[in-house]
N, C-alpha and C positions, 0 to 999 in steps of 0.2 A: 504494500500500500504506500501511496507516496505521501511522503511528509509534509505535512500543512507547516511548512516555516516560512517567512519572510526575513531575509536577509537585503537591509536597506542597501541604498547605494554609498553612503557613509561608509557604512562598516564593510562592503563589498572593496572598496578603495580603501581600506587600513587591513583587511586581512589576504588580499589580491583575489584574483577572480577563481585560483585552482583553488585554495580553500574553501571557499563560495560554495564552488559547486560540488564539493566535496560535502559539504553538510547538507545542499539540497538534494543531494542523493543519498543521503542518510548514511552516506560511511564513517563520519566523525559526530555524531549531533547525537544524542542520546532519546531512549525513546520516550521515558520520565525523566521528570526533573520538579526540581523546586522552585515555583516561581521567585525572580530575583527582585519580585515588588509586595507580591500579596503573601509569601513562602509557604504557601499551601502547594498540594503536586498538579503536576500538568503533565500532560502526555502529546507531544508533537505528530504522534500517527493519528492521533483522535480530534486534538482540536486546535485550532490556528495559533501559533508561536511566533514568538518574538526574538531575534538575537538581539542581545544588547554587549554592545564591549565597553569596559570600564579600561579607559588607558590612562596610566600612572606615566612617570618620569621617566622610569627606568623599564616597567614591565607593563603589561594588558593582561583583562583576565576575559574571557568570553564567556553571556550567563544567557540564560533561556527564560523568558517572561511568556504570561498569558497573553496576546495578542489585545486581548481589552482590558490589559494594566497598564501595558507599554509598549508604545511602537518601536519597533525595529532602528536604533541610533547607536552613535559614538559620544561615549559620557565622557568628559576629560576631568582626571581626579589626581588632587595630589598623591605621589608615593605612598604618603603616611596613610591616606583615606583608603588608597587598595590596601593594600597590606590587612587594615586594621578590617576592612569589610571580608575581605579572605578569611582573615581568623573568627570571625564572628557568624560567618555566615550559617553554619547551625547551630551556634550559640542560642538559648534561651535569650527573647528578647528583654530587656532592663524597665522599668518602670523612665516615664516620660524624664527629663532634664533641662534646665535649662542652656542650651550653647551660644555664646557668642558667638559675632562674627564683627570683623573689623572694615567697615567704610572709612571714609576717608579722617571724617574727627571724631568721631564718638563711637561707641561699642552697642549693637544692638543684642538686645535679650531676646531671644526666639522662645517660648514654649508650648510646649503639644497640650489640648485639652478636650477632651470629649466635651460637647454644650450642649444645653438642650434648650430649643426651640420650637415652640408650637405643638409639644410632646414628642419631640423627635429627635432624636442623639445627632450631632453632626460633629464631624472632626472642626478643630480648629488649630489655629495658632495665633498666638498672642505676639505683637512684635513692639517692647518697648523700648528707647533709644536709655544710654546709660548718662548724657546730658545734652542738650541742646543742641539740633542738630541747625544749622544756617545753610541759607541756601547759595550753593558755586557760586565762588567769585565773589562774596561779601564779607565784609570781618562785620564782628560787633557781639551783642549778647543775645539777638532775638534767636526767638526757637520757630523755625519753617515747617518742621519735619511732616504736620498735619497738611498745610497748602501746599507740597511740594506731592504728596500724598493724591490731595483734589484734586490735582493737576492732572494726575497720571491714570486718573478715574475712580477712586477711591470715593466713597461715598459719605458724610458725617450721617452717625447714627445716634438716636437720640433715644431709642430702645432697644431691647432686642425681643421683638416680638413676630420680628419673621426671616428670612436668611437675607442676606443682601444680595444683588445681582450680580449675574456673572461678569466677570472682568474676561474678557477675551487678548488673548495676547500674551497675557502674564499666564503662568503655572504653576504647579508643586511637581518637584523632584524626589518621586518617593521609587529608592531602589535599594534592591538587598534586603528589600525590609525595614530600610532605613531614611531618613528625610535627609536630602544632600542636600538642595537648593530652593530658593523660590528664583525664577526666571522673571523677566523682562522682555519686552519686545526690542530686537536688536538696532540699530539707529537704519533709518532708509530701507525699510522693509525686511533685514539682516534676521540672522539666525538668531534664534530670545540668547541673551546675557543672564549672566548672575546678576540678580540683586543683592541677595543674600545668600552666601552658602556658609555649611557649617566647617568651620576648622576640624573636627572631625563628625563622622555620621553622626545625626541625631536619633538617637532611639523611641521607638513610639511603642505605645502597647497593643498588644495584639485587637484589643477591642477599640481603638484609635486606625488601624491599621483594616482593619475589616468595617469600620464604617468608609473609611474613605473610597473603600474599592467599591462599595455599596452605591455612594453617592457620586463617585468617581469627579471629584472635587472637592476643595477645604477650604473650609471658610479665613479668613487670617481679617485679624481685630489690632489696630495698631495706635498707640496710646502715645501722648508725651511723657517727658522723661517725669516720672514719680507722680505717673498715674495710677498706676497698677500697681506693681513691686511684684519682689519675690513669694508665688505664692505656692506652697506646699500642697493644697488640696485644690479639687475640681470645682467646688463649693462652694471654697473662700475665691480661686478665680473668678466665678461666673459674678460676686457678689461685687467684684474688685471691678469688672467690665459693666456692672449694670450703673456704677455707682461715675465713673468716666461716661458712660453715655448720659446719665441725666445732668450730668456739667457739661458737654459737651466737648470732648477731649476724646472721644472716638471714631475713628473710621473704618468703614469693613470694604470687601469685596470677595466674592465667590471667585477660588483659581481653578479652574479645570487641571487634574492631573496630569504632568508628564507633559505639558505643553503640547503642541502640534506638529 
């Protein structure tokens, strides 16, 4: 039976064409696998598969996704991020974390949280900046980080009484089981950028990680700096987001996963 894989043209041009055809003829491709987004099993003779390659510094690892986790791409990741996804990859996965990630002046908090809305669980992520973020090419003390936000289509939410719209363009990088990026739209129509990625994977829970394949989007809620804070439960989060949106220090948007 032949193998239902797609092998992009990215990744056809980083592993050359005799490889290529070599897994769409099923001599190297395996017939199970673990998807490398939802890590539930998949079977590439049964049902439509995805290659994905994670390329490092030094090394590339090539991983097999569900077809409607993740399309067929070339992920580029620090060394330390393969490595660490290698060793982890059937590691039990960790309860949520917060990770920074470094933009140009200020440290952003990223955290995973399951919310519920209108009695419905959705993934989220919370993204608080660590102090005032000023918009390119200005000095001074104002904080942008919210109108620089509007700008890009983020919407101010003044409740959370239903999910916010989808943001098209932007996306969640969720691979290995792990959240590596949120993307951006690339300048002049360009391949999506990192907005945010994590210095190393961030870990989600498995019940964060099956709502999003569920909803195949995540919501992301992004606050000024010492709006939110550090917060230990889903609880104390959702009460920390409800209490930013009725001062109005909130903005959201729906990212479709894995971008397009």
């Amino acid at each position: 039976m032949p193998r239902m894989l797609d092998v992009s043209d990215d990744v056809r041009a980083e592993i050359g064409d005799e490889e290529a055809d070599r897994l769409l003829a099923g001599e190297s491709a395996p017939g199970s696998y673990d998807c490398t987004s939802c890590r539930t099993p998949g079977d590439c003779e049964q049902e439509r598969t995805s290659t994905v390659l994670f390329i490092g510094d030094e090394t590339a690892v090539l991983a097999f996704a569900h077809a409607g986790c993740l399309p067929s791409q070339v992920v580029k990741v620090t060394e330390e991020q393969l490595q660490g996804a290698v060793r982890s990859i059937s590691a039990d996965q960790a309860r949520s974390a917060p990770a920074p990630a470094a933009p140009e002046k200020a440290v952003l908090g990223v955290t995973s949280g399951l919310i519920l809305i209108a009695g419905e669980l959705h993934p989220a992520l919370v993204v608080e900046p660590t102090a005032p973020i000023a918009r390119p090419g200005t000095t001074g003390a104002g904080d942008d980080f919210l109108p620089l936000l509007i700008e890009q289509g983020f919407m101010p939410v003044t409740e959370l009484a239903s999910a916010p719209a989808v943001l098209h363009g932007w996306s969640v990088l969720l691979a290995m089981g792990q959240l590596h990026a949120v993307l951006q739209p690339g300048t002049n129509g360009g391949r999506p950028v990192a907005w945010w990625q994590a210095h190393q994977p961030l870990q989600v829970t498995e019940g964060w990680r099956t709502a999003a394949n569920k909803h195949q989007q995540v919501l992301m809620f992004a606050a000024p700096v010492g709006s939110i804070g550090r917060q230990p439960r889903e609880d104390l989060l959702r009460d920390a987001l409800d209490k930013a949106a009725a001062n109005g220090q909130l903005v959201a948007a729906a990212l479709p996963l894995a971008g397009t």
